[in-house]
C-alpha positions as CSV (number, residue, x, y, z in Angstrom):
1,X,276.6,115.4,61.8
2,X,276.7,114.2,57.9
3,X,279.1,112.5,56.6
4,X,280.8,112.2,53.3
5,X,279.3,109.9,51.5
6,X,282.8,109.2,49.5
7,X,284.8,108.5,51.8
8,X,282.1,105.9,53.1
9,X,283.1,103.5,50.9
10,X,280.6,101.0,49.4
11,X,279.3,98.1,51.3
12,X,279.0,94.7,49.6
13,X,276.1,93.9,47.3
14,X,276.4,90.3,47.5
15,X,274.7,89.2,50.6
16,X,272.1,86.7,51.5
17,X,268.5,88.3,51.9
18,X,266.8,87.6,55.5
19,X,264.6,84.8,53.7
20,X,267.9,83.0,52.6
21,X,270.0,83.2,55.5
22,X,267.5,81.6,58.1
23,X,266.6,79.2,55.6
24,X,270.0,78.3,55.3
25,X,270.2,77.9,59.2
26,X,267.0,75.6,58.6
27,X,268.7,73.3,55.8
28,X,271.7,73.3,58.3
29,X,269.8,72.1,60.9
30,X,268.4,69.5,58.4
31,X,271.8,68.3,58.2
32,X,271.6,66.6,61.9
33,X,268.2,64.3,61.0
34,X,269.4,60.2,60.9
35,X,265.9,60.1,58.8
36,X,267.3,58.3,55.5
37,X,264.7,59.5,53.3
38,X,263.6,63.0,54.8
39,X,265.8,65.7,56.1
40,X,263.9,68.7,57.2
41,X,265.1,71.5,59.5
42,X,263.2,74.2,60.8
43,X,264.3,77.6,61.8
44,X,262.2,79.5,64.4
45,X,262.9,83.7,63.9
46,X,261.4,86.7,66.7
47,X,260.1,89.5,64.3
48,X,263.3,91.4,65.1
49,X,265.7,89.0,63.4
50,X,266.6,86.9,65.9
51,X,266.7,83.3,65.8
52,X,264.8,82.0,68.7
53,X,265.2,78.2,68.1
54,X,265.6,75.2,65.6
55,X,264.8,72.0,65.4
56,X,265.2,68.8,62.8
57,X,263.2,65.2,62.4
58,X,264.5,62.8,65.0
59,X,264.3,60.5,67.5
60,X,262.7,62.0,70.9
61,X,265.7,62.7,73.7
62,X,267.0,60.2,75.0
63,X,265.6,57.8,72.5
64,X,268.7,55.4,71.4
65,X,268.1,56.4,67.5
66,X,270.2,53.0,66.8
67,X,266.7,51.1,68.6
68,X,264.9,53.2,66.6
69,X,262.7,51.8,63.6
70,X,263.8,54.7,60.0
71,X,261.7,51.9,57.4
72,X,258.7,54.0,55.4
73,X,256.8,50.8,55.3
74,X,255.7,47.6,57.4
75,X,253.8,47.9,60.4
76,X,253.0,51.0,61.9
77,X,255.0,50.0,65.3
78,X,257.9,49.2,63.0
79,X,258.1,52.3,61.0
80,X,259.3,55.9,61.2
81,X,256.3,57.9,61.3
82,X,255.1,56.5,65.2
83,X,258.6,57.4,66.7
84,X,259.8,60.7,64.5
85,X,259.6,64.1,66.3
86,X,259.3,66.9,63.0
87,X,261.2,69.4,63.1
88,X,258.7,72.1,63.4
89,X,257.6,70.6,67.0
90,X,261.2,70.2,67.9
91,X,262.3,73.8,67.3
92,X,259.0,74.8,69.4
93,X,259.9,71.9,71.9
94,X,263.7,73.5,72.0
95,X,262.8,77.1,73.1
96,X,264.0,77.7,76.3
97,X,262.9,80.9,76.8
98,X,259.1,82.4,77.9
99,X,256.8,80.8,75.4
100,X,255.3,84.7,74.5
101,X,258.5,85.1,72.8
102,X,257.1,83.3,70.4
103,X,253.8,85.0,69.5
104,X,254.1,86.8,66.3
105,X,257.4,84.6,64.9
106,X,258.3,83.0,61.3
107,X,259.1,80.1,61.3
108,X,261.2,78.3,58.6
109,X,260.6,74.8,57.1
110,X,262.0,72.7,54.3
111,X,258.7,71.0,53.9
112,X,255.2,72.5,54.4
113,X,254.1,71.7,58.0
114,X,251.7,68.5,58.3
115,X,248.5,69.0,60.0
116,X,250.0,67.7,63.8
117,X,253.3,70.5,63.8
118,X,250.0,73.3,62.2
119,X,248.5,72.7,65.7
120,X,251.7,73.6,67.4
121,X,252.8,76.4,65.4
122,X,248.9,78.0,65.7
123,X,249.3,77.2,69.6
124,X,252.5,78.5,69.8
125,X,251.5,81.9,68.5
126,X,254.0,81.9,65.5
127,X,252.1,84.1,62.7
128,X,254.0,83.2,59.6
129,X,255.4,79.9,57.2
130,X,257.7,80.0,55.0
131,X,258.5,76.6,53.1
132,X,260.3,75.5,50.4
133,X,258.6,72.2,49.2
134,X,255.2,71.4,49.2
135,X,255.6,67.8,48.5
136,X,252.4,66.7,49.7
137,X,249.9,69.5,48.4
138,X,246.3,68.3,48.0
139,X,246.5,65.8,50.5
140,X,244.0,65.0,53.6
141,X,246.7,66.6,55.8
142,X,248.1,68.9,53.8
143,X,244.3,70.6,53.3
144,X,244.0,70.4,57.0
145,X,247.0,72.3,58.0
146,X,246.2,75.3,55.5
147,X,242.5,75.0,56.7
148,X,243.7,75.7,60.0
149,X,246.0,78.1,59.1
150,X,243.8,80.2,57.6
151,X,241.2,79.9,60.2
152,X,244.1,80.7,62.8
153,X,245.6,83.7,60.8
154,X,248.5,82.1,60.2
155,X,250.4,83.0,56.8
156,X,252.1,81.1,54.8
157,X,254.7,81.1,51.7
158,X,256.9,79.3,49.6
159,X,260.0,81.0,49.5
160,X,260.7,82.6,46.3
161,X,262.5,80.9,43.7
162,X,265.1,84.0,43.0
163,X,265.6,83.4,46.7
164,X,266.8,80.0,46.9
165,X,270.3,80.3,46.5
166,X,272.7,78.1,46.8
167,X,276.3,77.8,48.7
168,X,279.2,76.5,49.0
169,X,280.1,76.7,52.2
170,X,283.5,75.3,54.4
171,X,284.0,75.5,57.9
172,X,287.8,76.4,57.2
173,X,288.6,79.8,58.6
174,X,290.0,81.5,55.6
175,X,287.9,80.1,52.8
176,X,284.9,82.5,52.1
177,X,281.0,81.8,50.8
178,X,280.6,80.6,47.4
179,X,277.7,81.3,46.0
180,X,277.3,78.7,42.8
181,X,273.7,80.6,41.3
182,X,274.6,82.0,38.4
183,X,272.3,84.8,38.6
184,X,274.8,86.3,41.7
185,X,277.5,88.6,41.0
């Protein structure tokens, strides 16, 4: 059967790209870290489309995150960076389904996995990065976790610049999207 392409009608033009809406969901997620300083969501995508999990940098469960030491300096034991769970780790951590579901998935970051959350995405089976800040290129870390993606056949990408849009959004019903880059019409 064919149908008449006229009286189809024309479907909106305006409409986040695939890149943008699950790093969207990722910068969401981002939204629920008590972190002070660092916010960072990840978004955890099956190759069909579907988000499979997501995760932000926290506390571990069950952790009272008011007991919970968010200084960037001082003593190891009295910092951050012993306690936090990233959010790359969490979103793998927070599947609940069977862990194959995860071979061949993107997963979505604000920040460019360090070396520790590499390991679990590699071990996870996820085959691609996508990232929008590589804050800490060039460091010890930072080299490791591309050395072992690249060793692991892991890609990896910053998300375009033409693709990092940004939106207004409200959670009341009636208000729609608004997209505030100029370049949209």
């Amino acid at each position: 059967m064919e149908l008449d392409k006229n009286l189809l009608g024309k479907k909106r033009e305006n409409y986040l790209s695939w890149d943008e809406f699950f790093m969207g969901i990722s910068k969401l997620s981002a939204g629920r870290s008590k972190d002070p300083n660092t916010q960072v969501g990840a978004c955890i995508v099956s190759e069909d489309n579907r988000i499979l999990s997501i995760g932000y940098n926290g506390a571990p469960n069950n952790f009272d995150d008011d007991k919970f030491p968010w200084n960037r300096e001082g003593k190891p034991t009295e910092t951050k960076y012993m306690y936090v769970c990233h959010a790359e780790a969490n979103a793998i951590n927070n599947y609940l389904g069977s862990r194959k579901d995860l071979r061949g998935a993107r997963i979505y970051v604000d920040l460019f996995p360090c070396n520790e959350c590499a390991k679990q995405i590699i071990q996870a089976g996820i085959k691609e990065v996508i990232y929008l800040s590589d804050k800490y290129n060039g460091t010890d870390g930072n080299l490791v976790s591309k050395y072992l993606f690249d060793s692991c056949g892991v890609s990896y990408r910053e998300m375009e610049k033409e693709h990092q849009k940004v939106l207004k959004l409200s959670l009341k019903p009636d208000e729609e999207i608004e997209y505030l880059d100029e370049k949209r019409d």
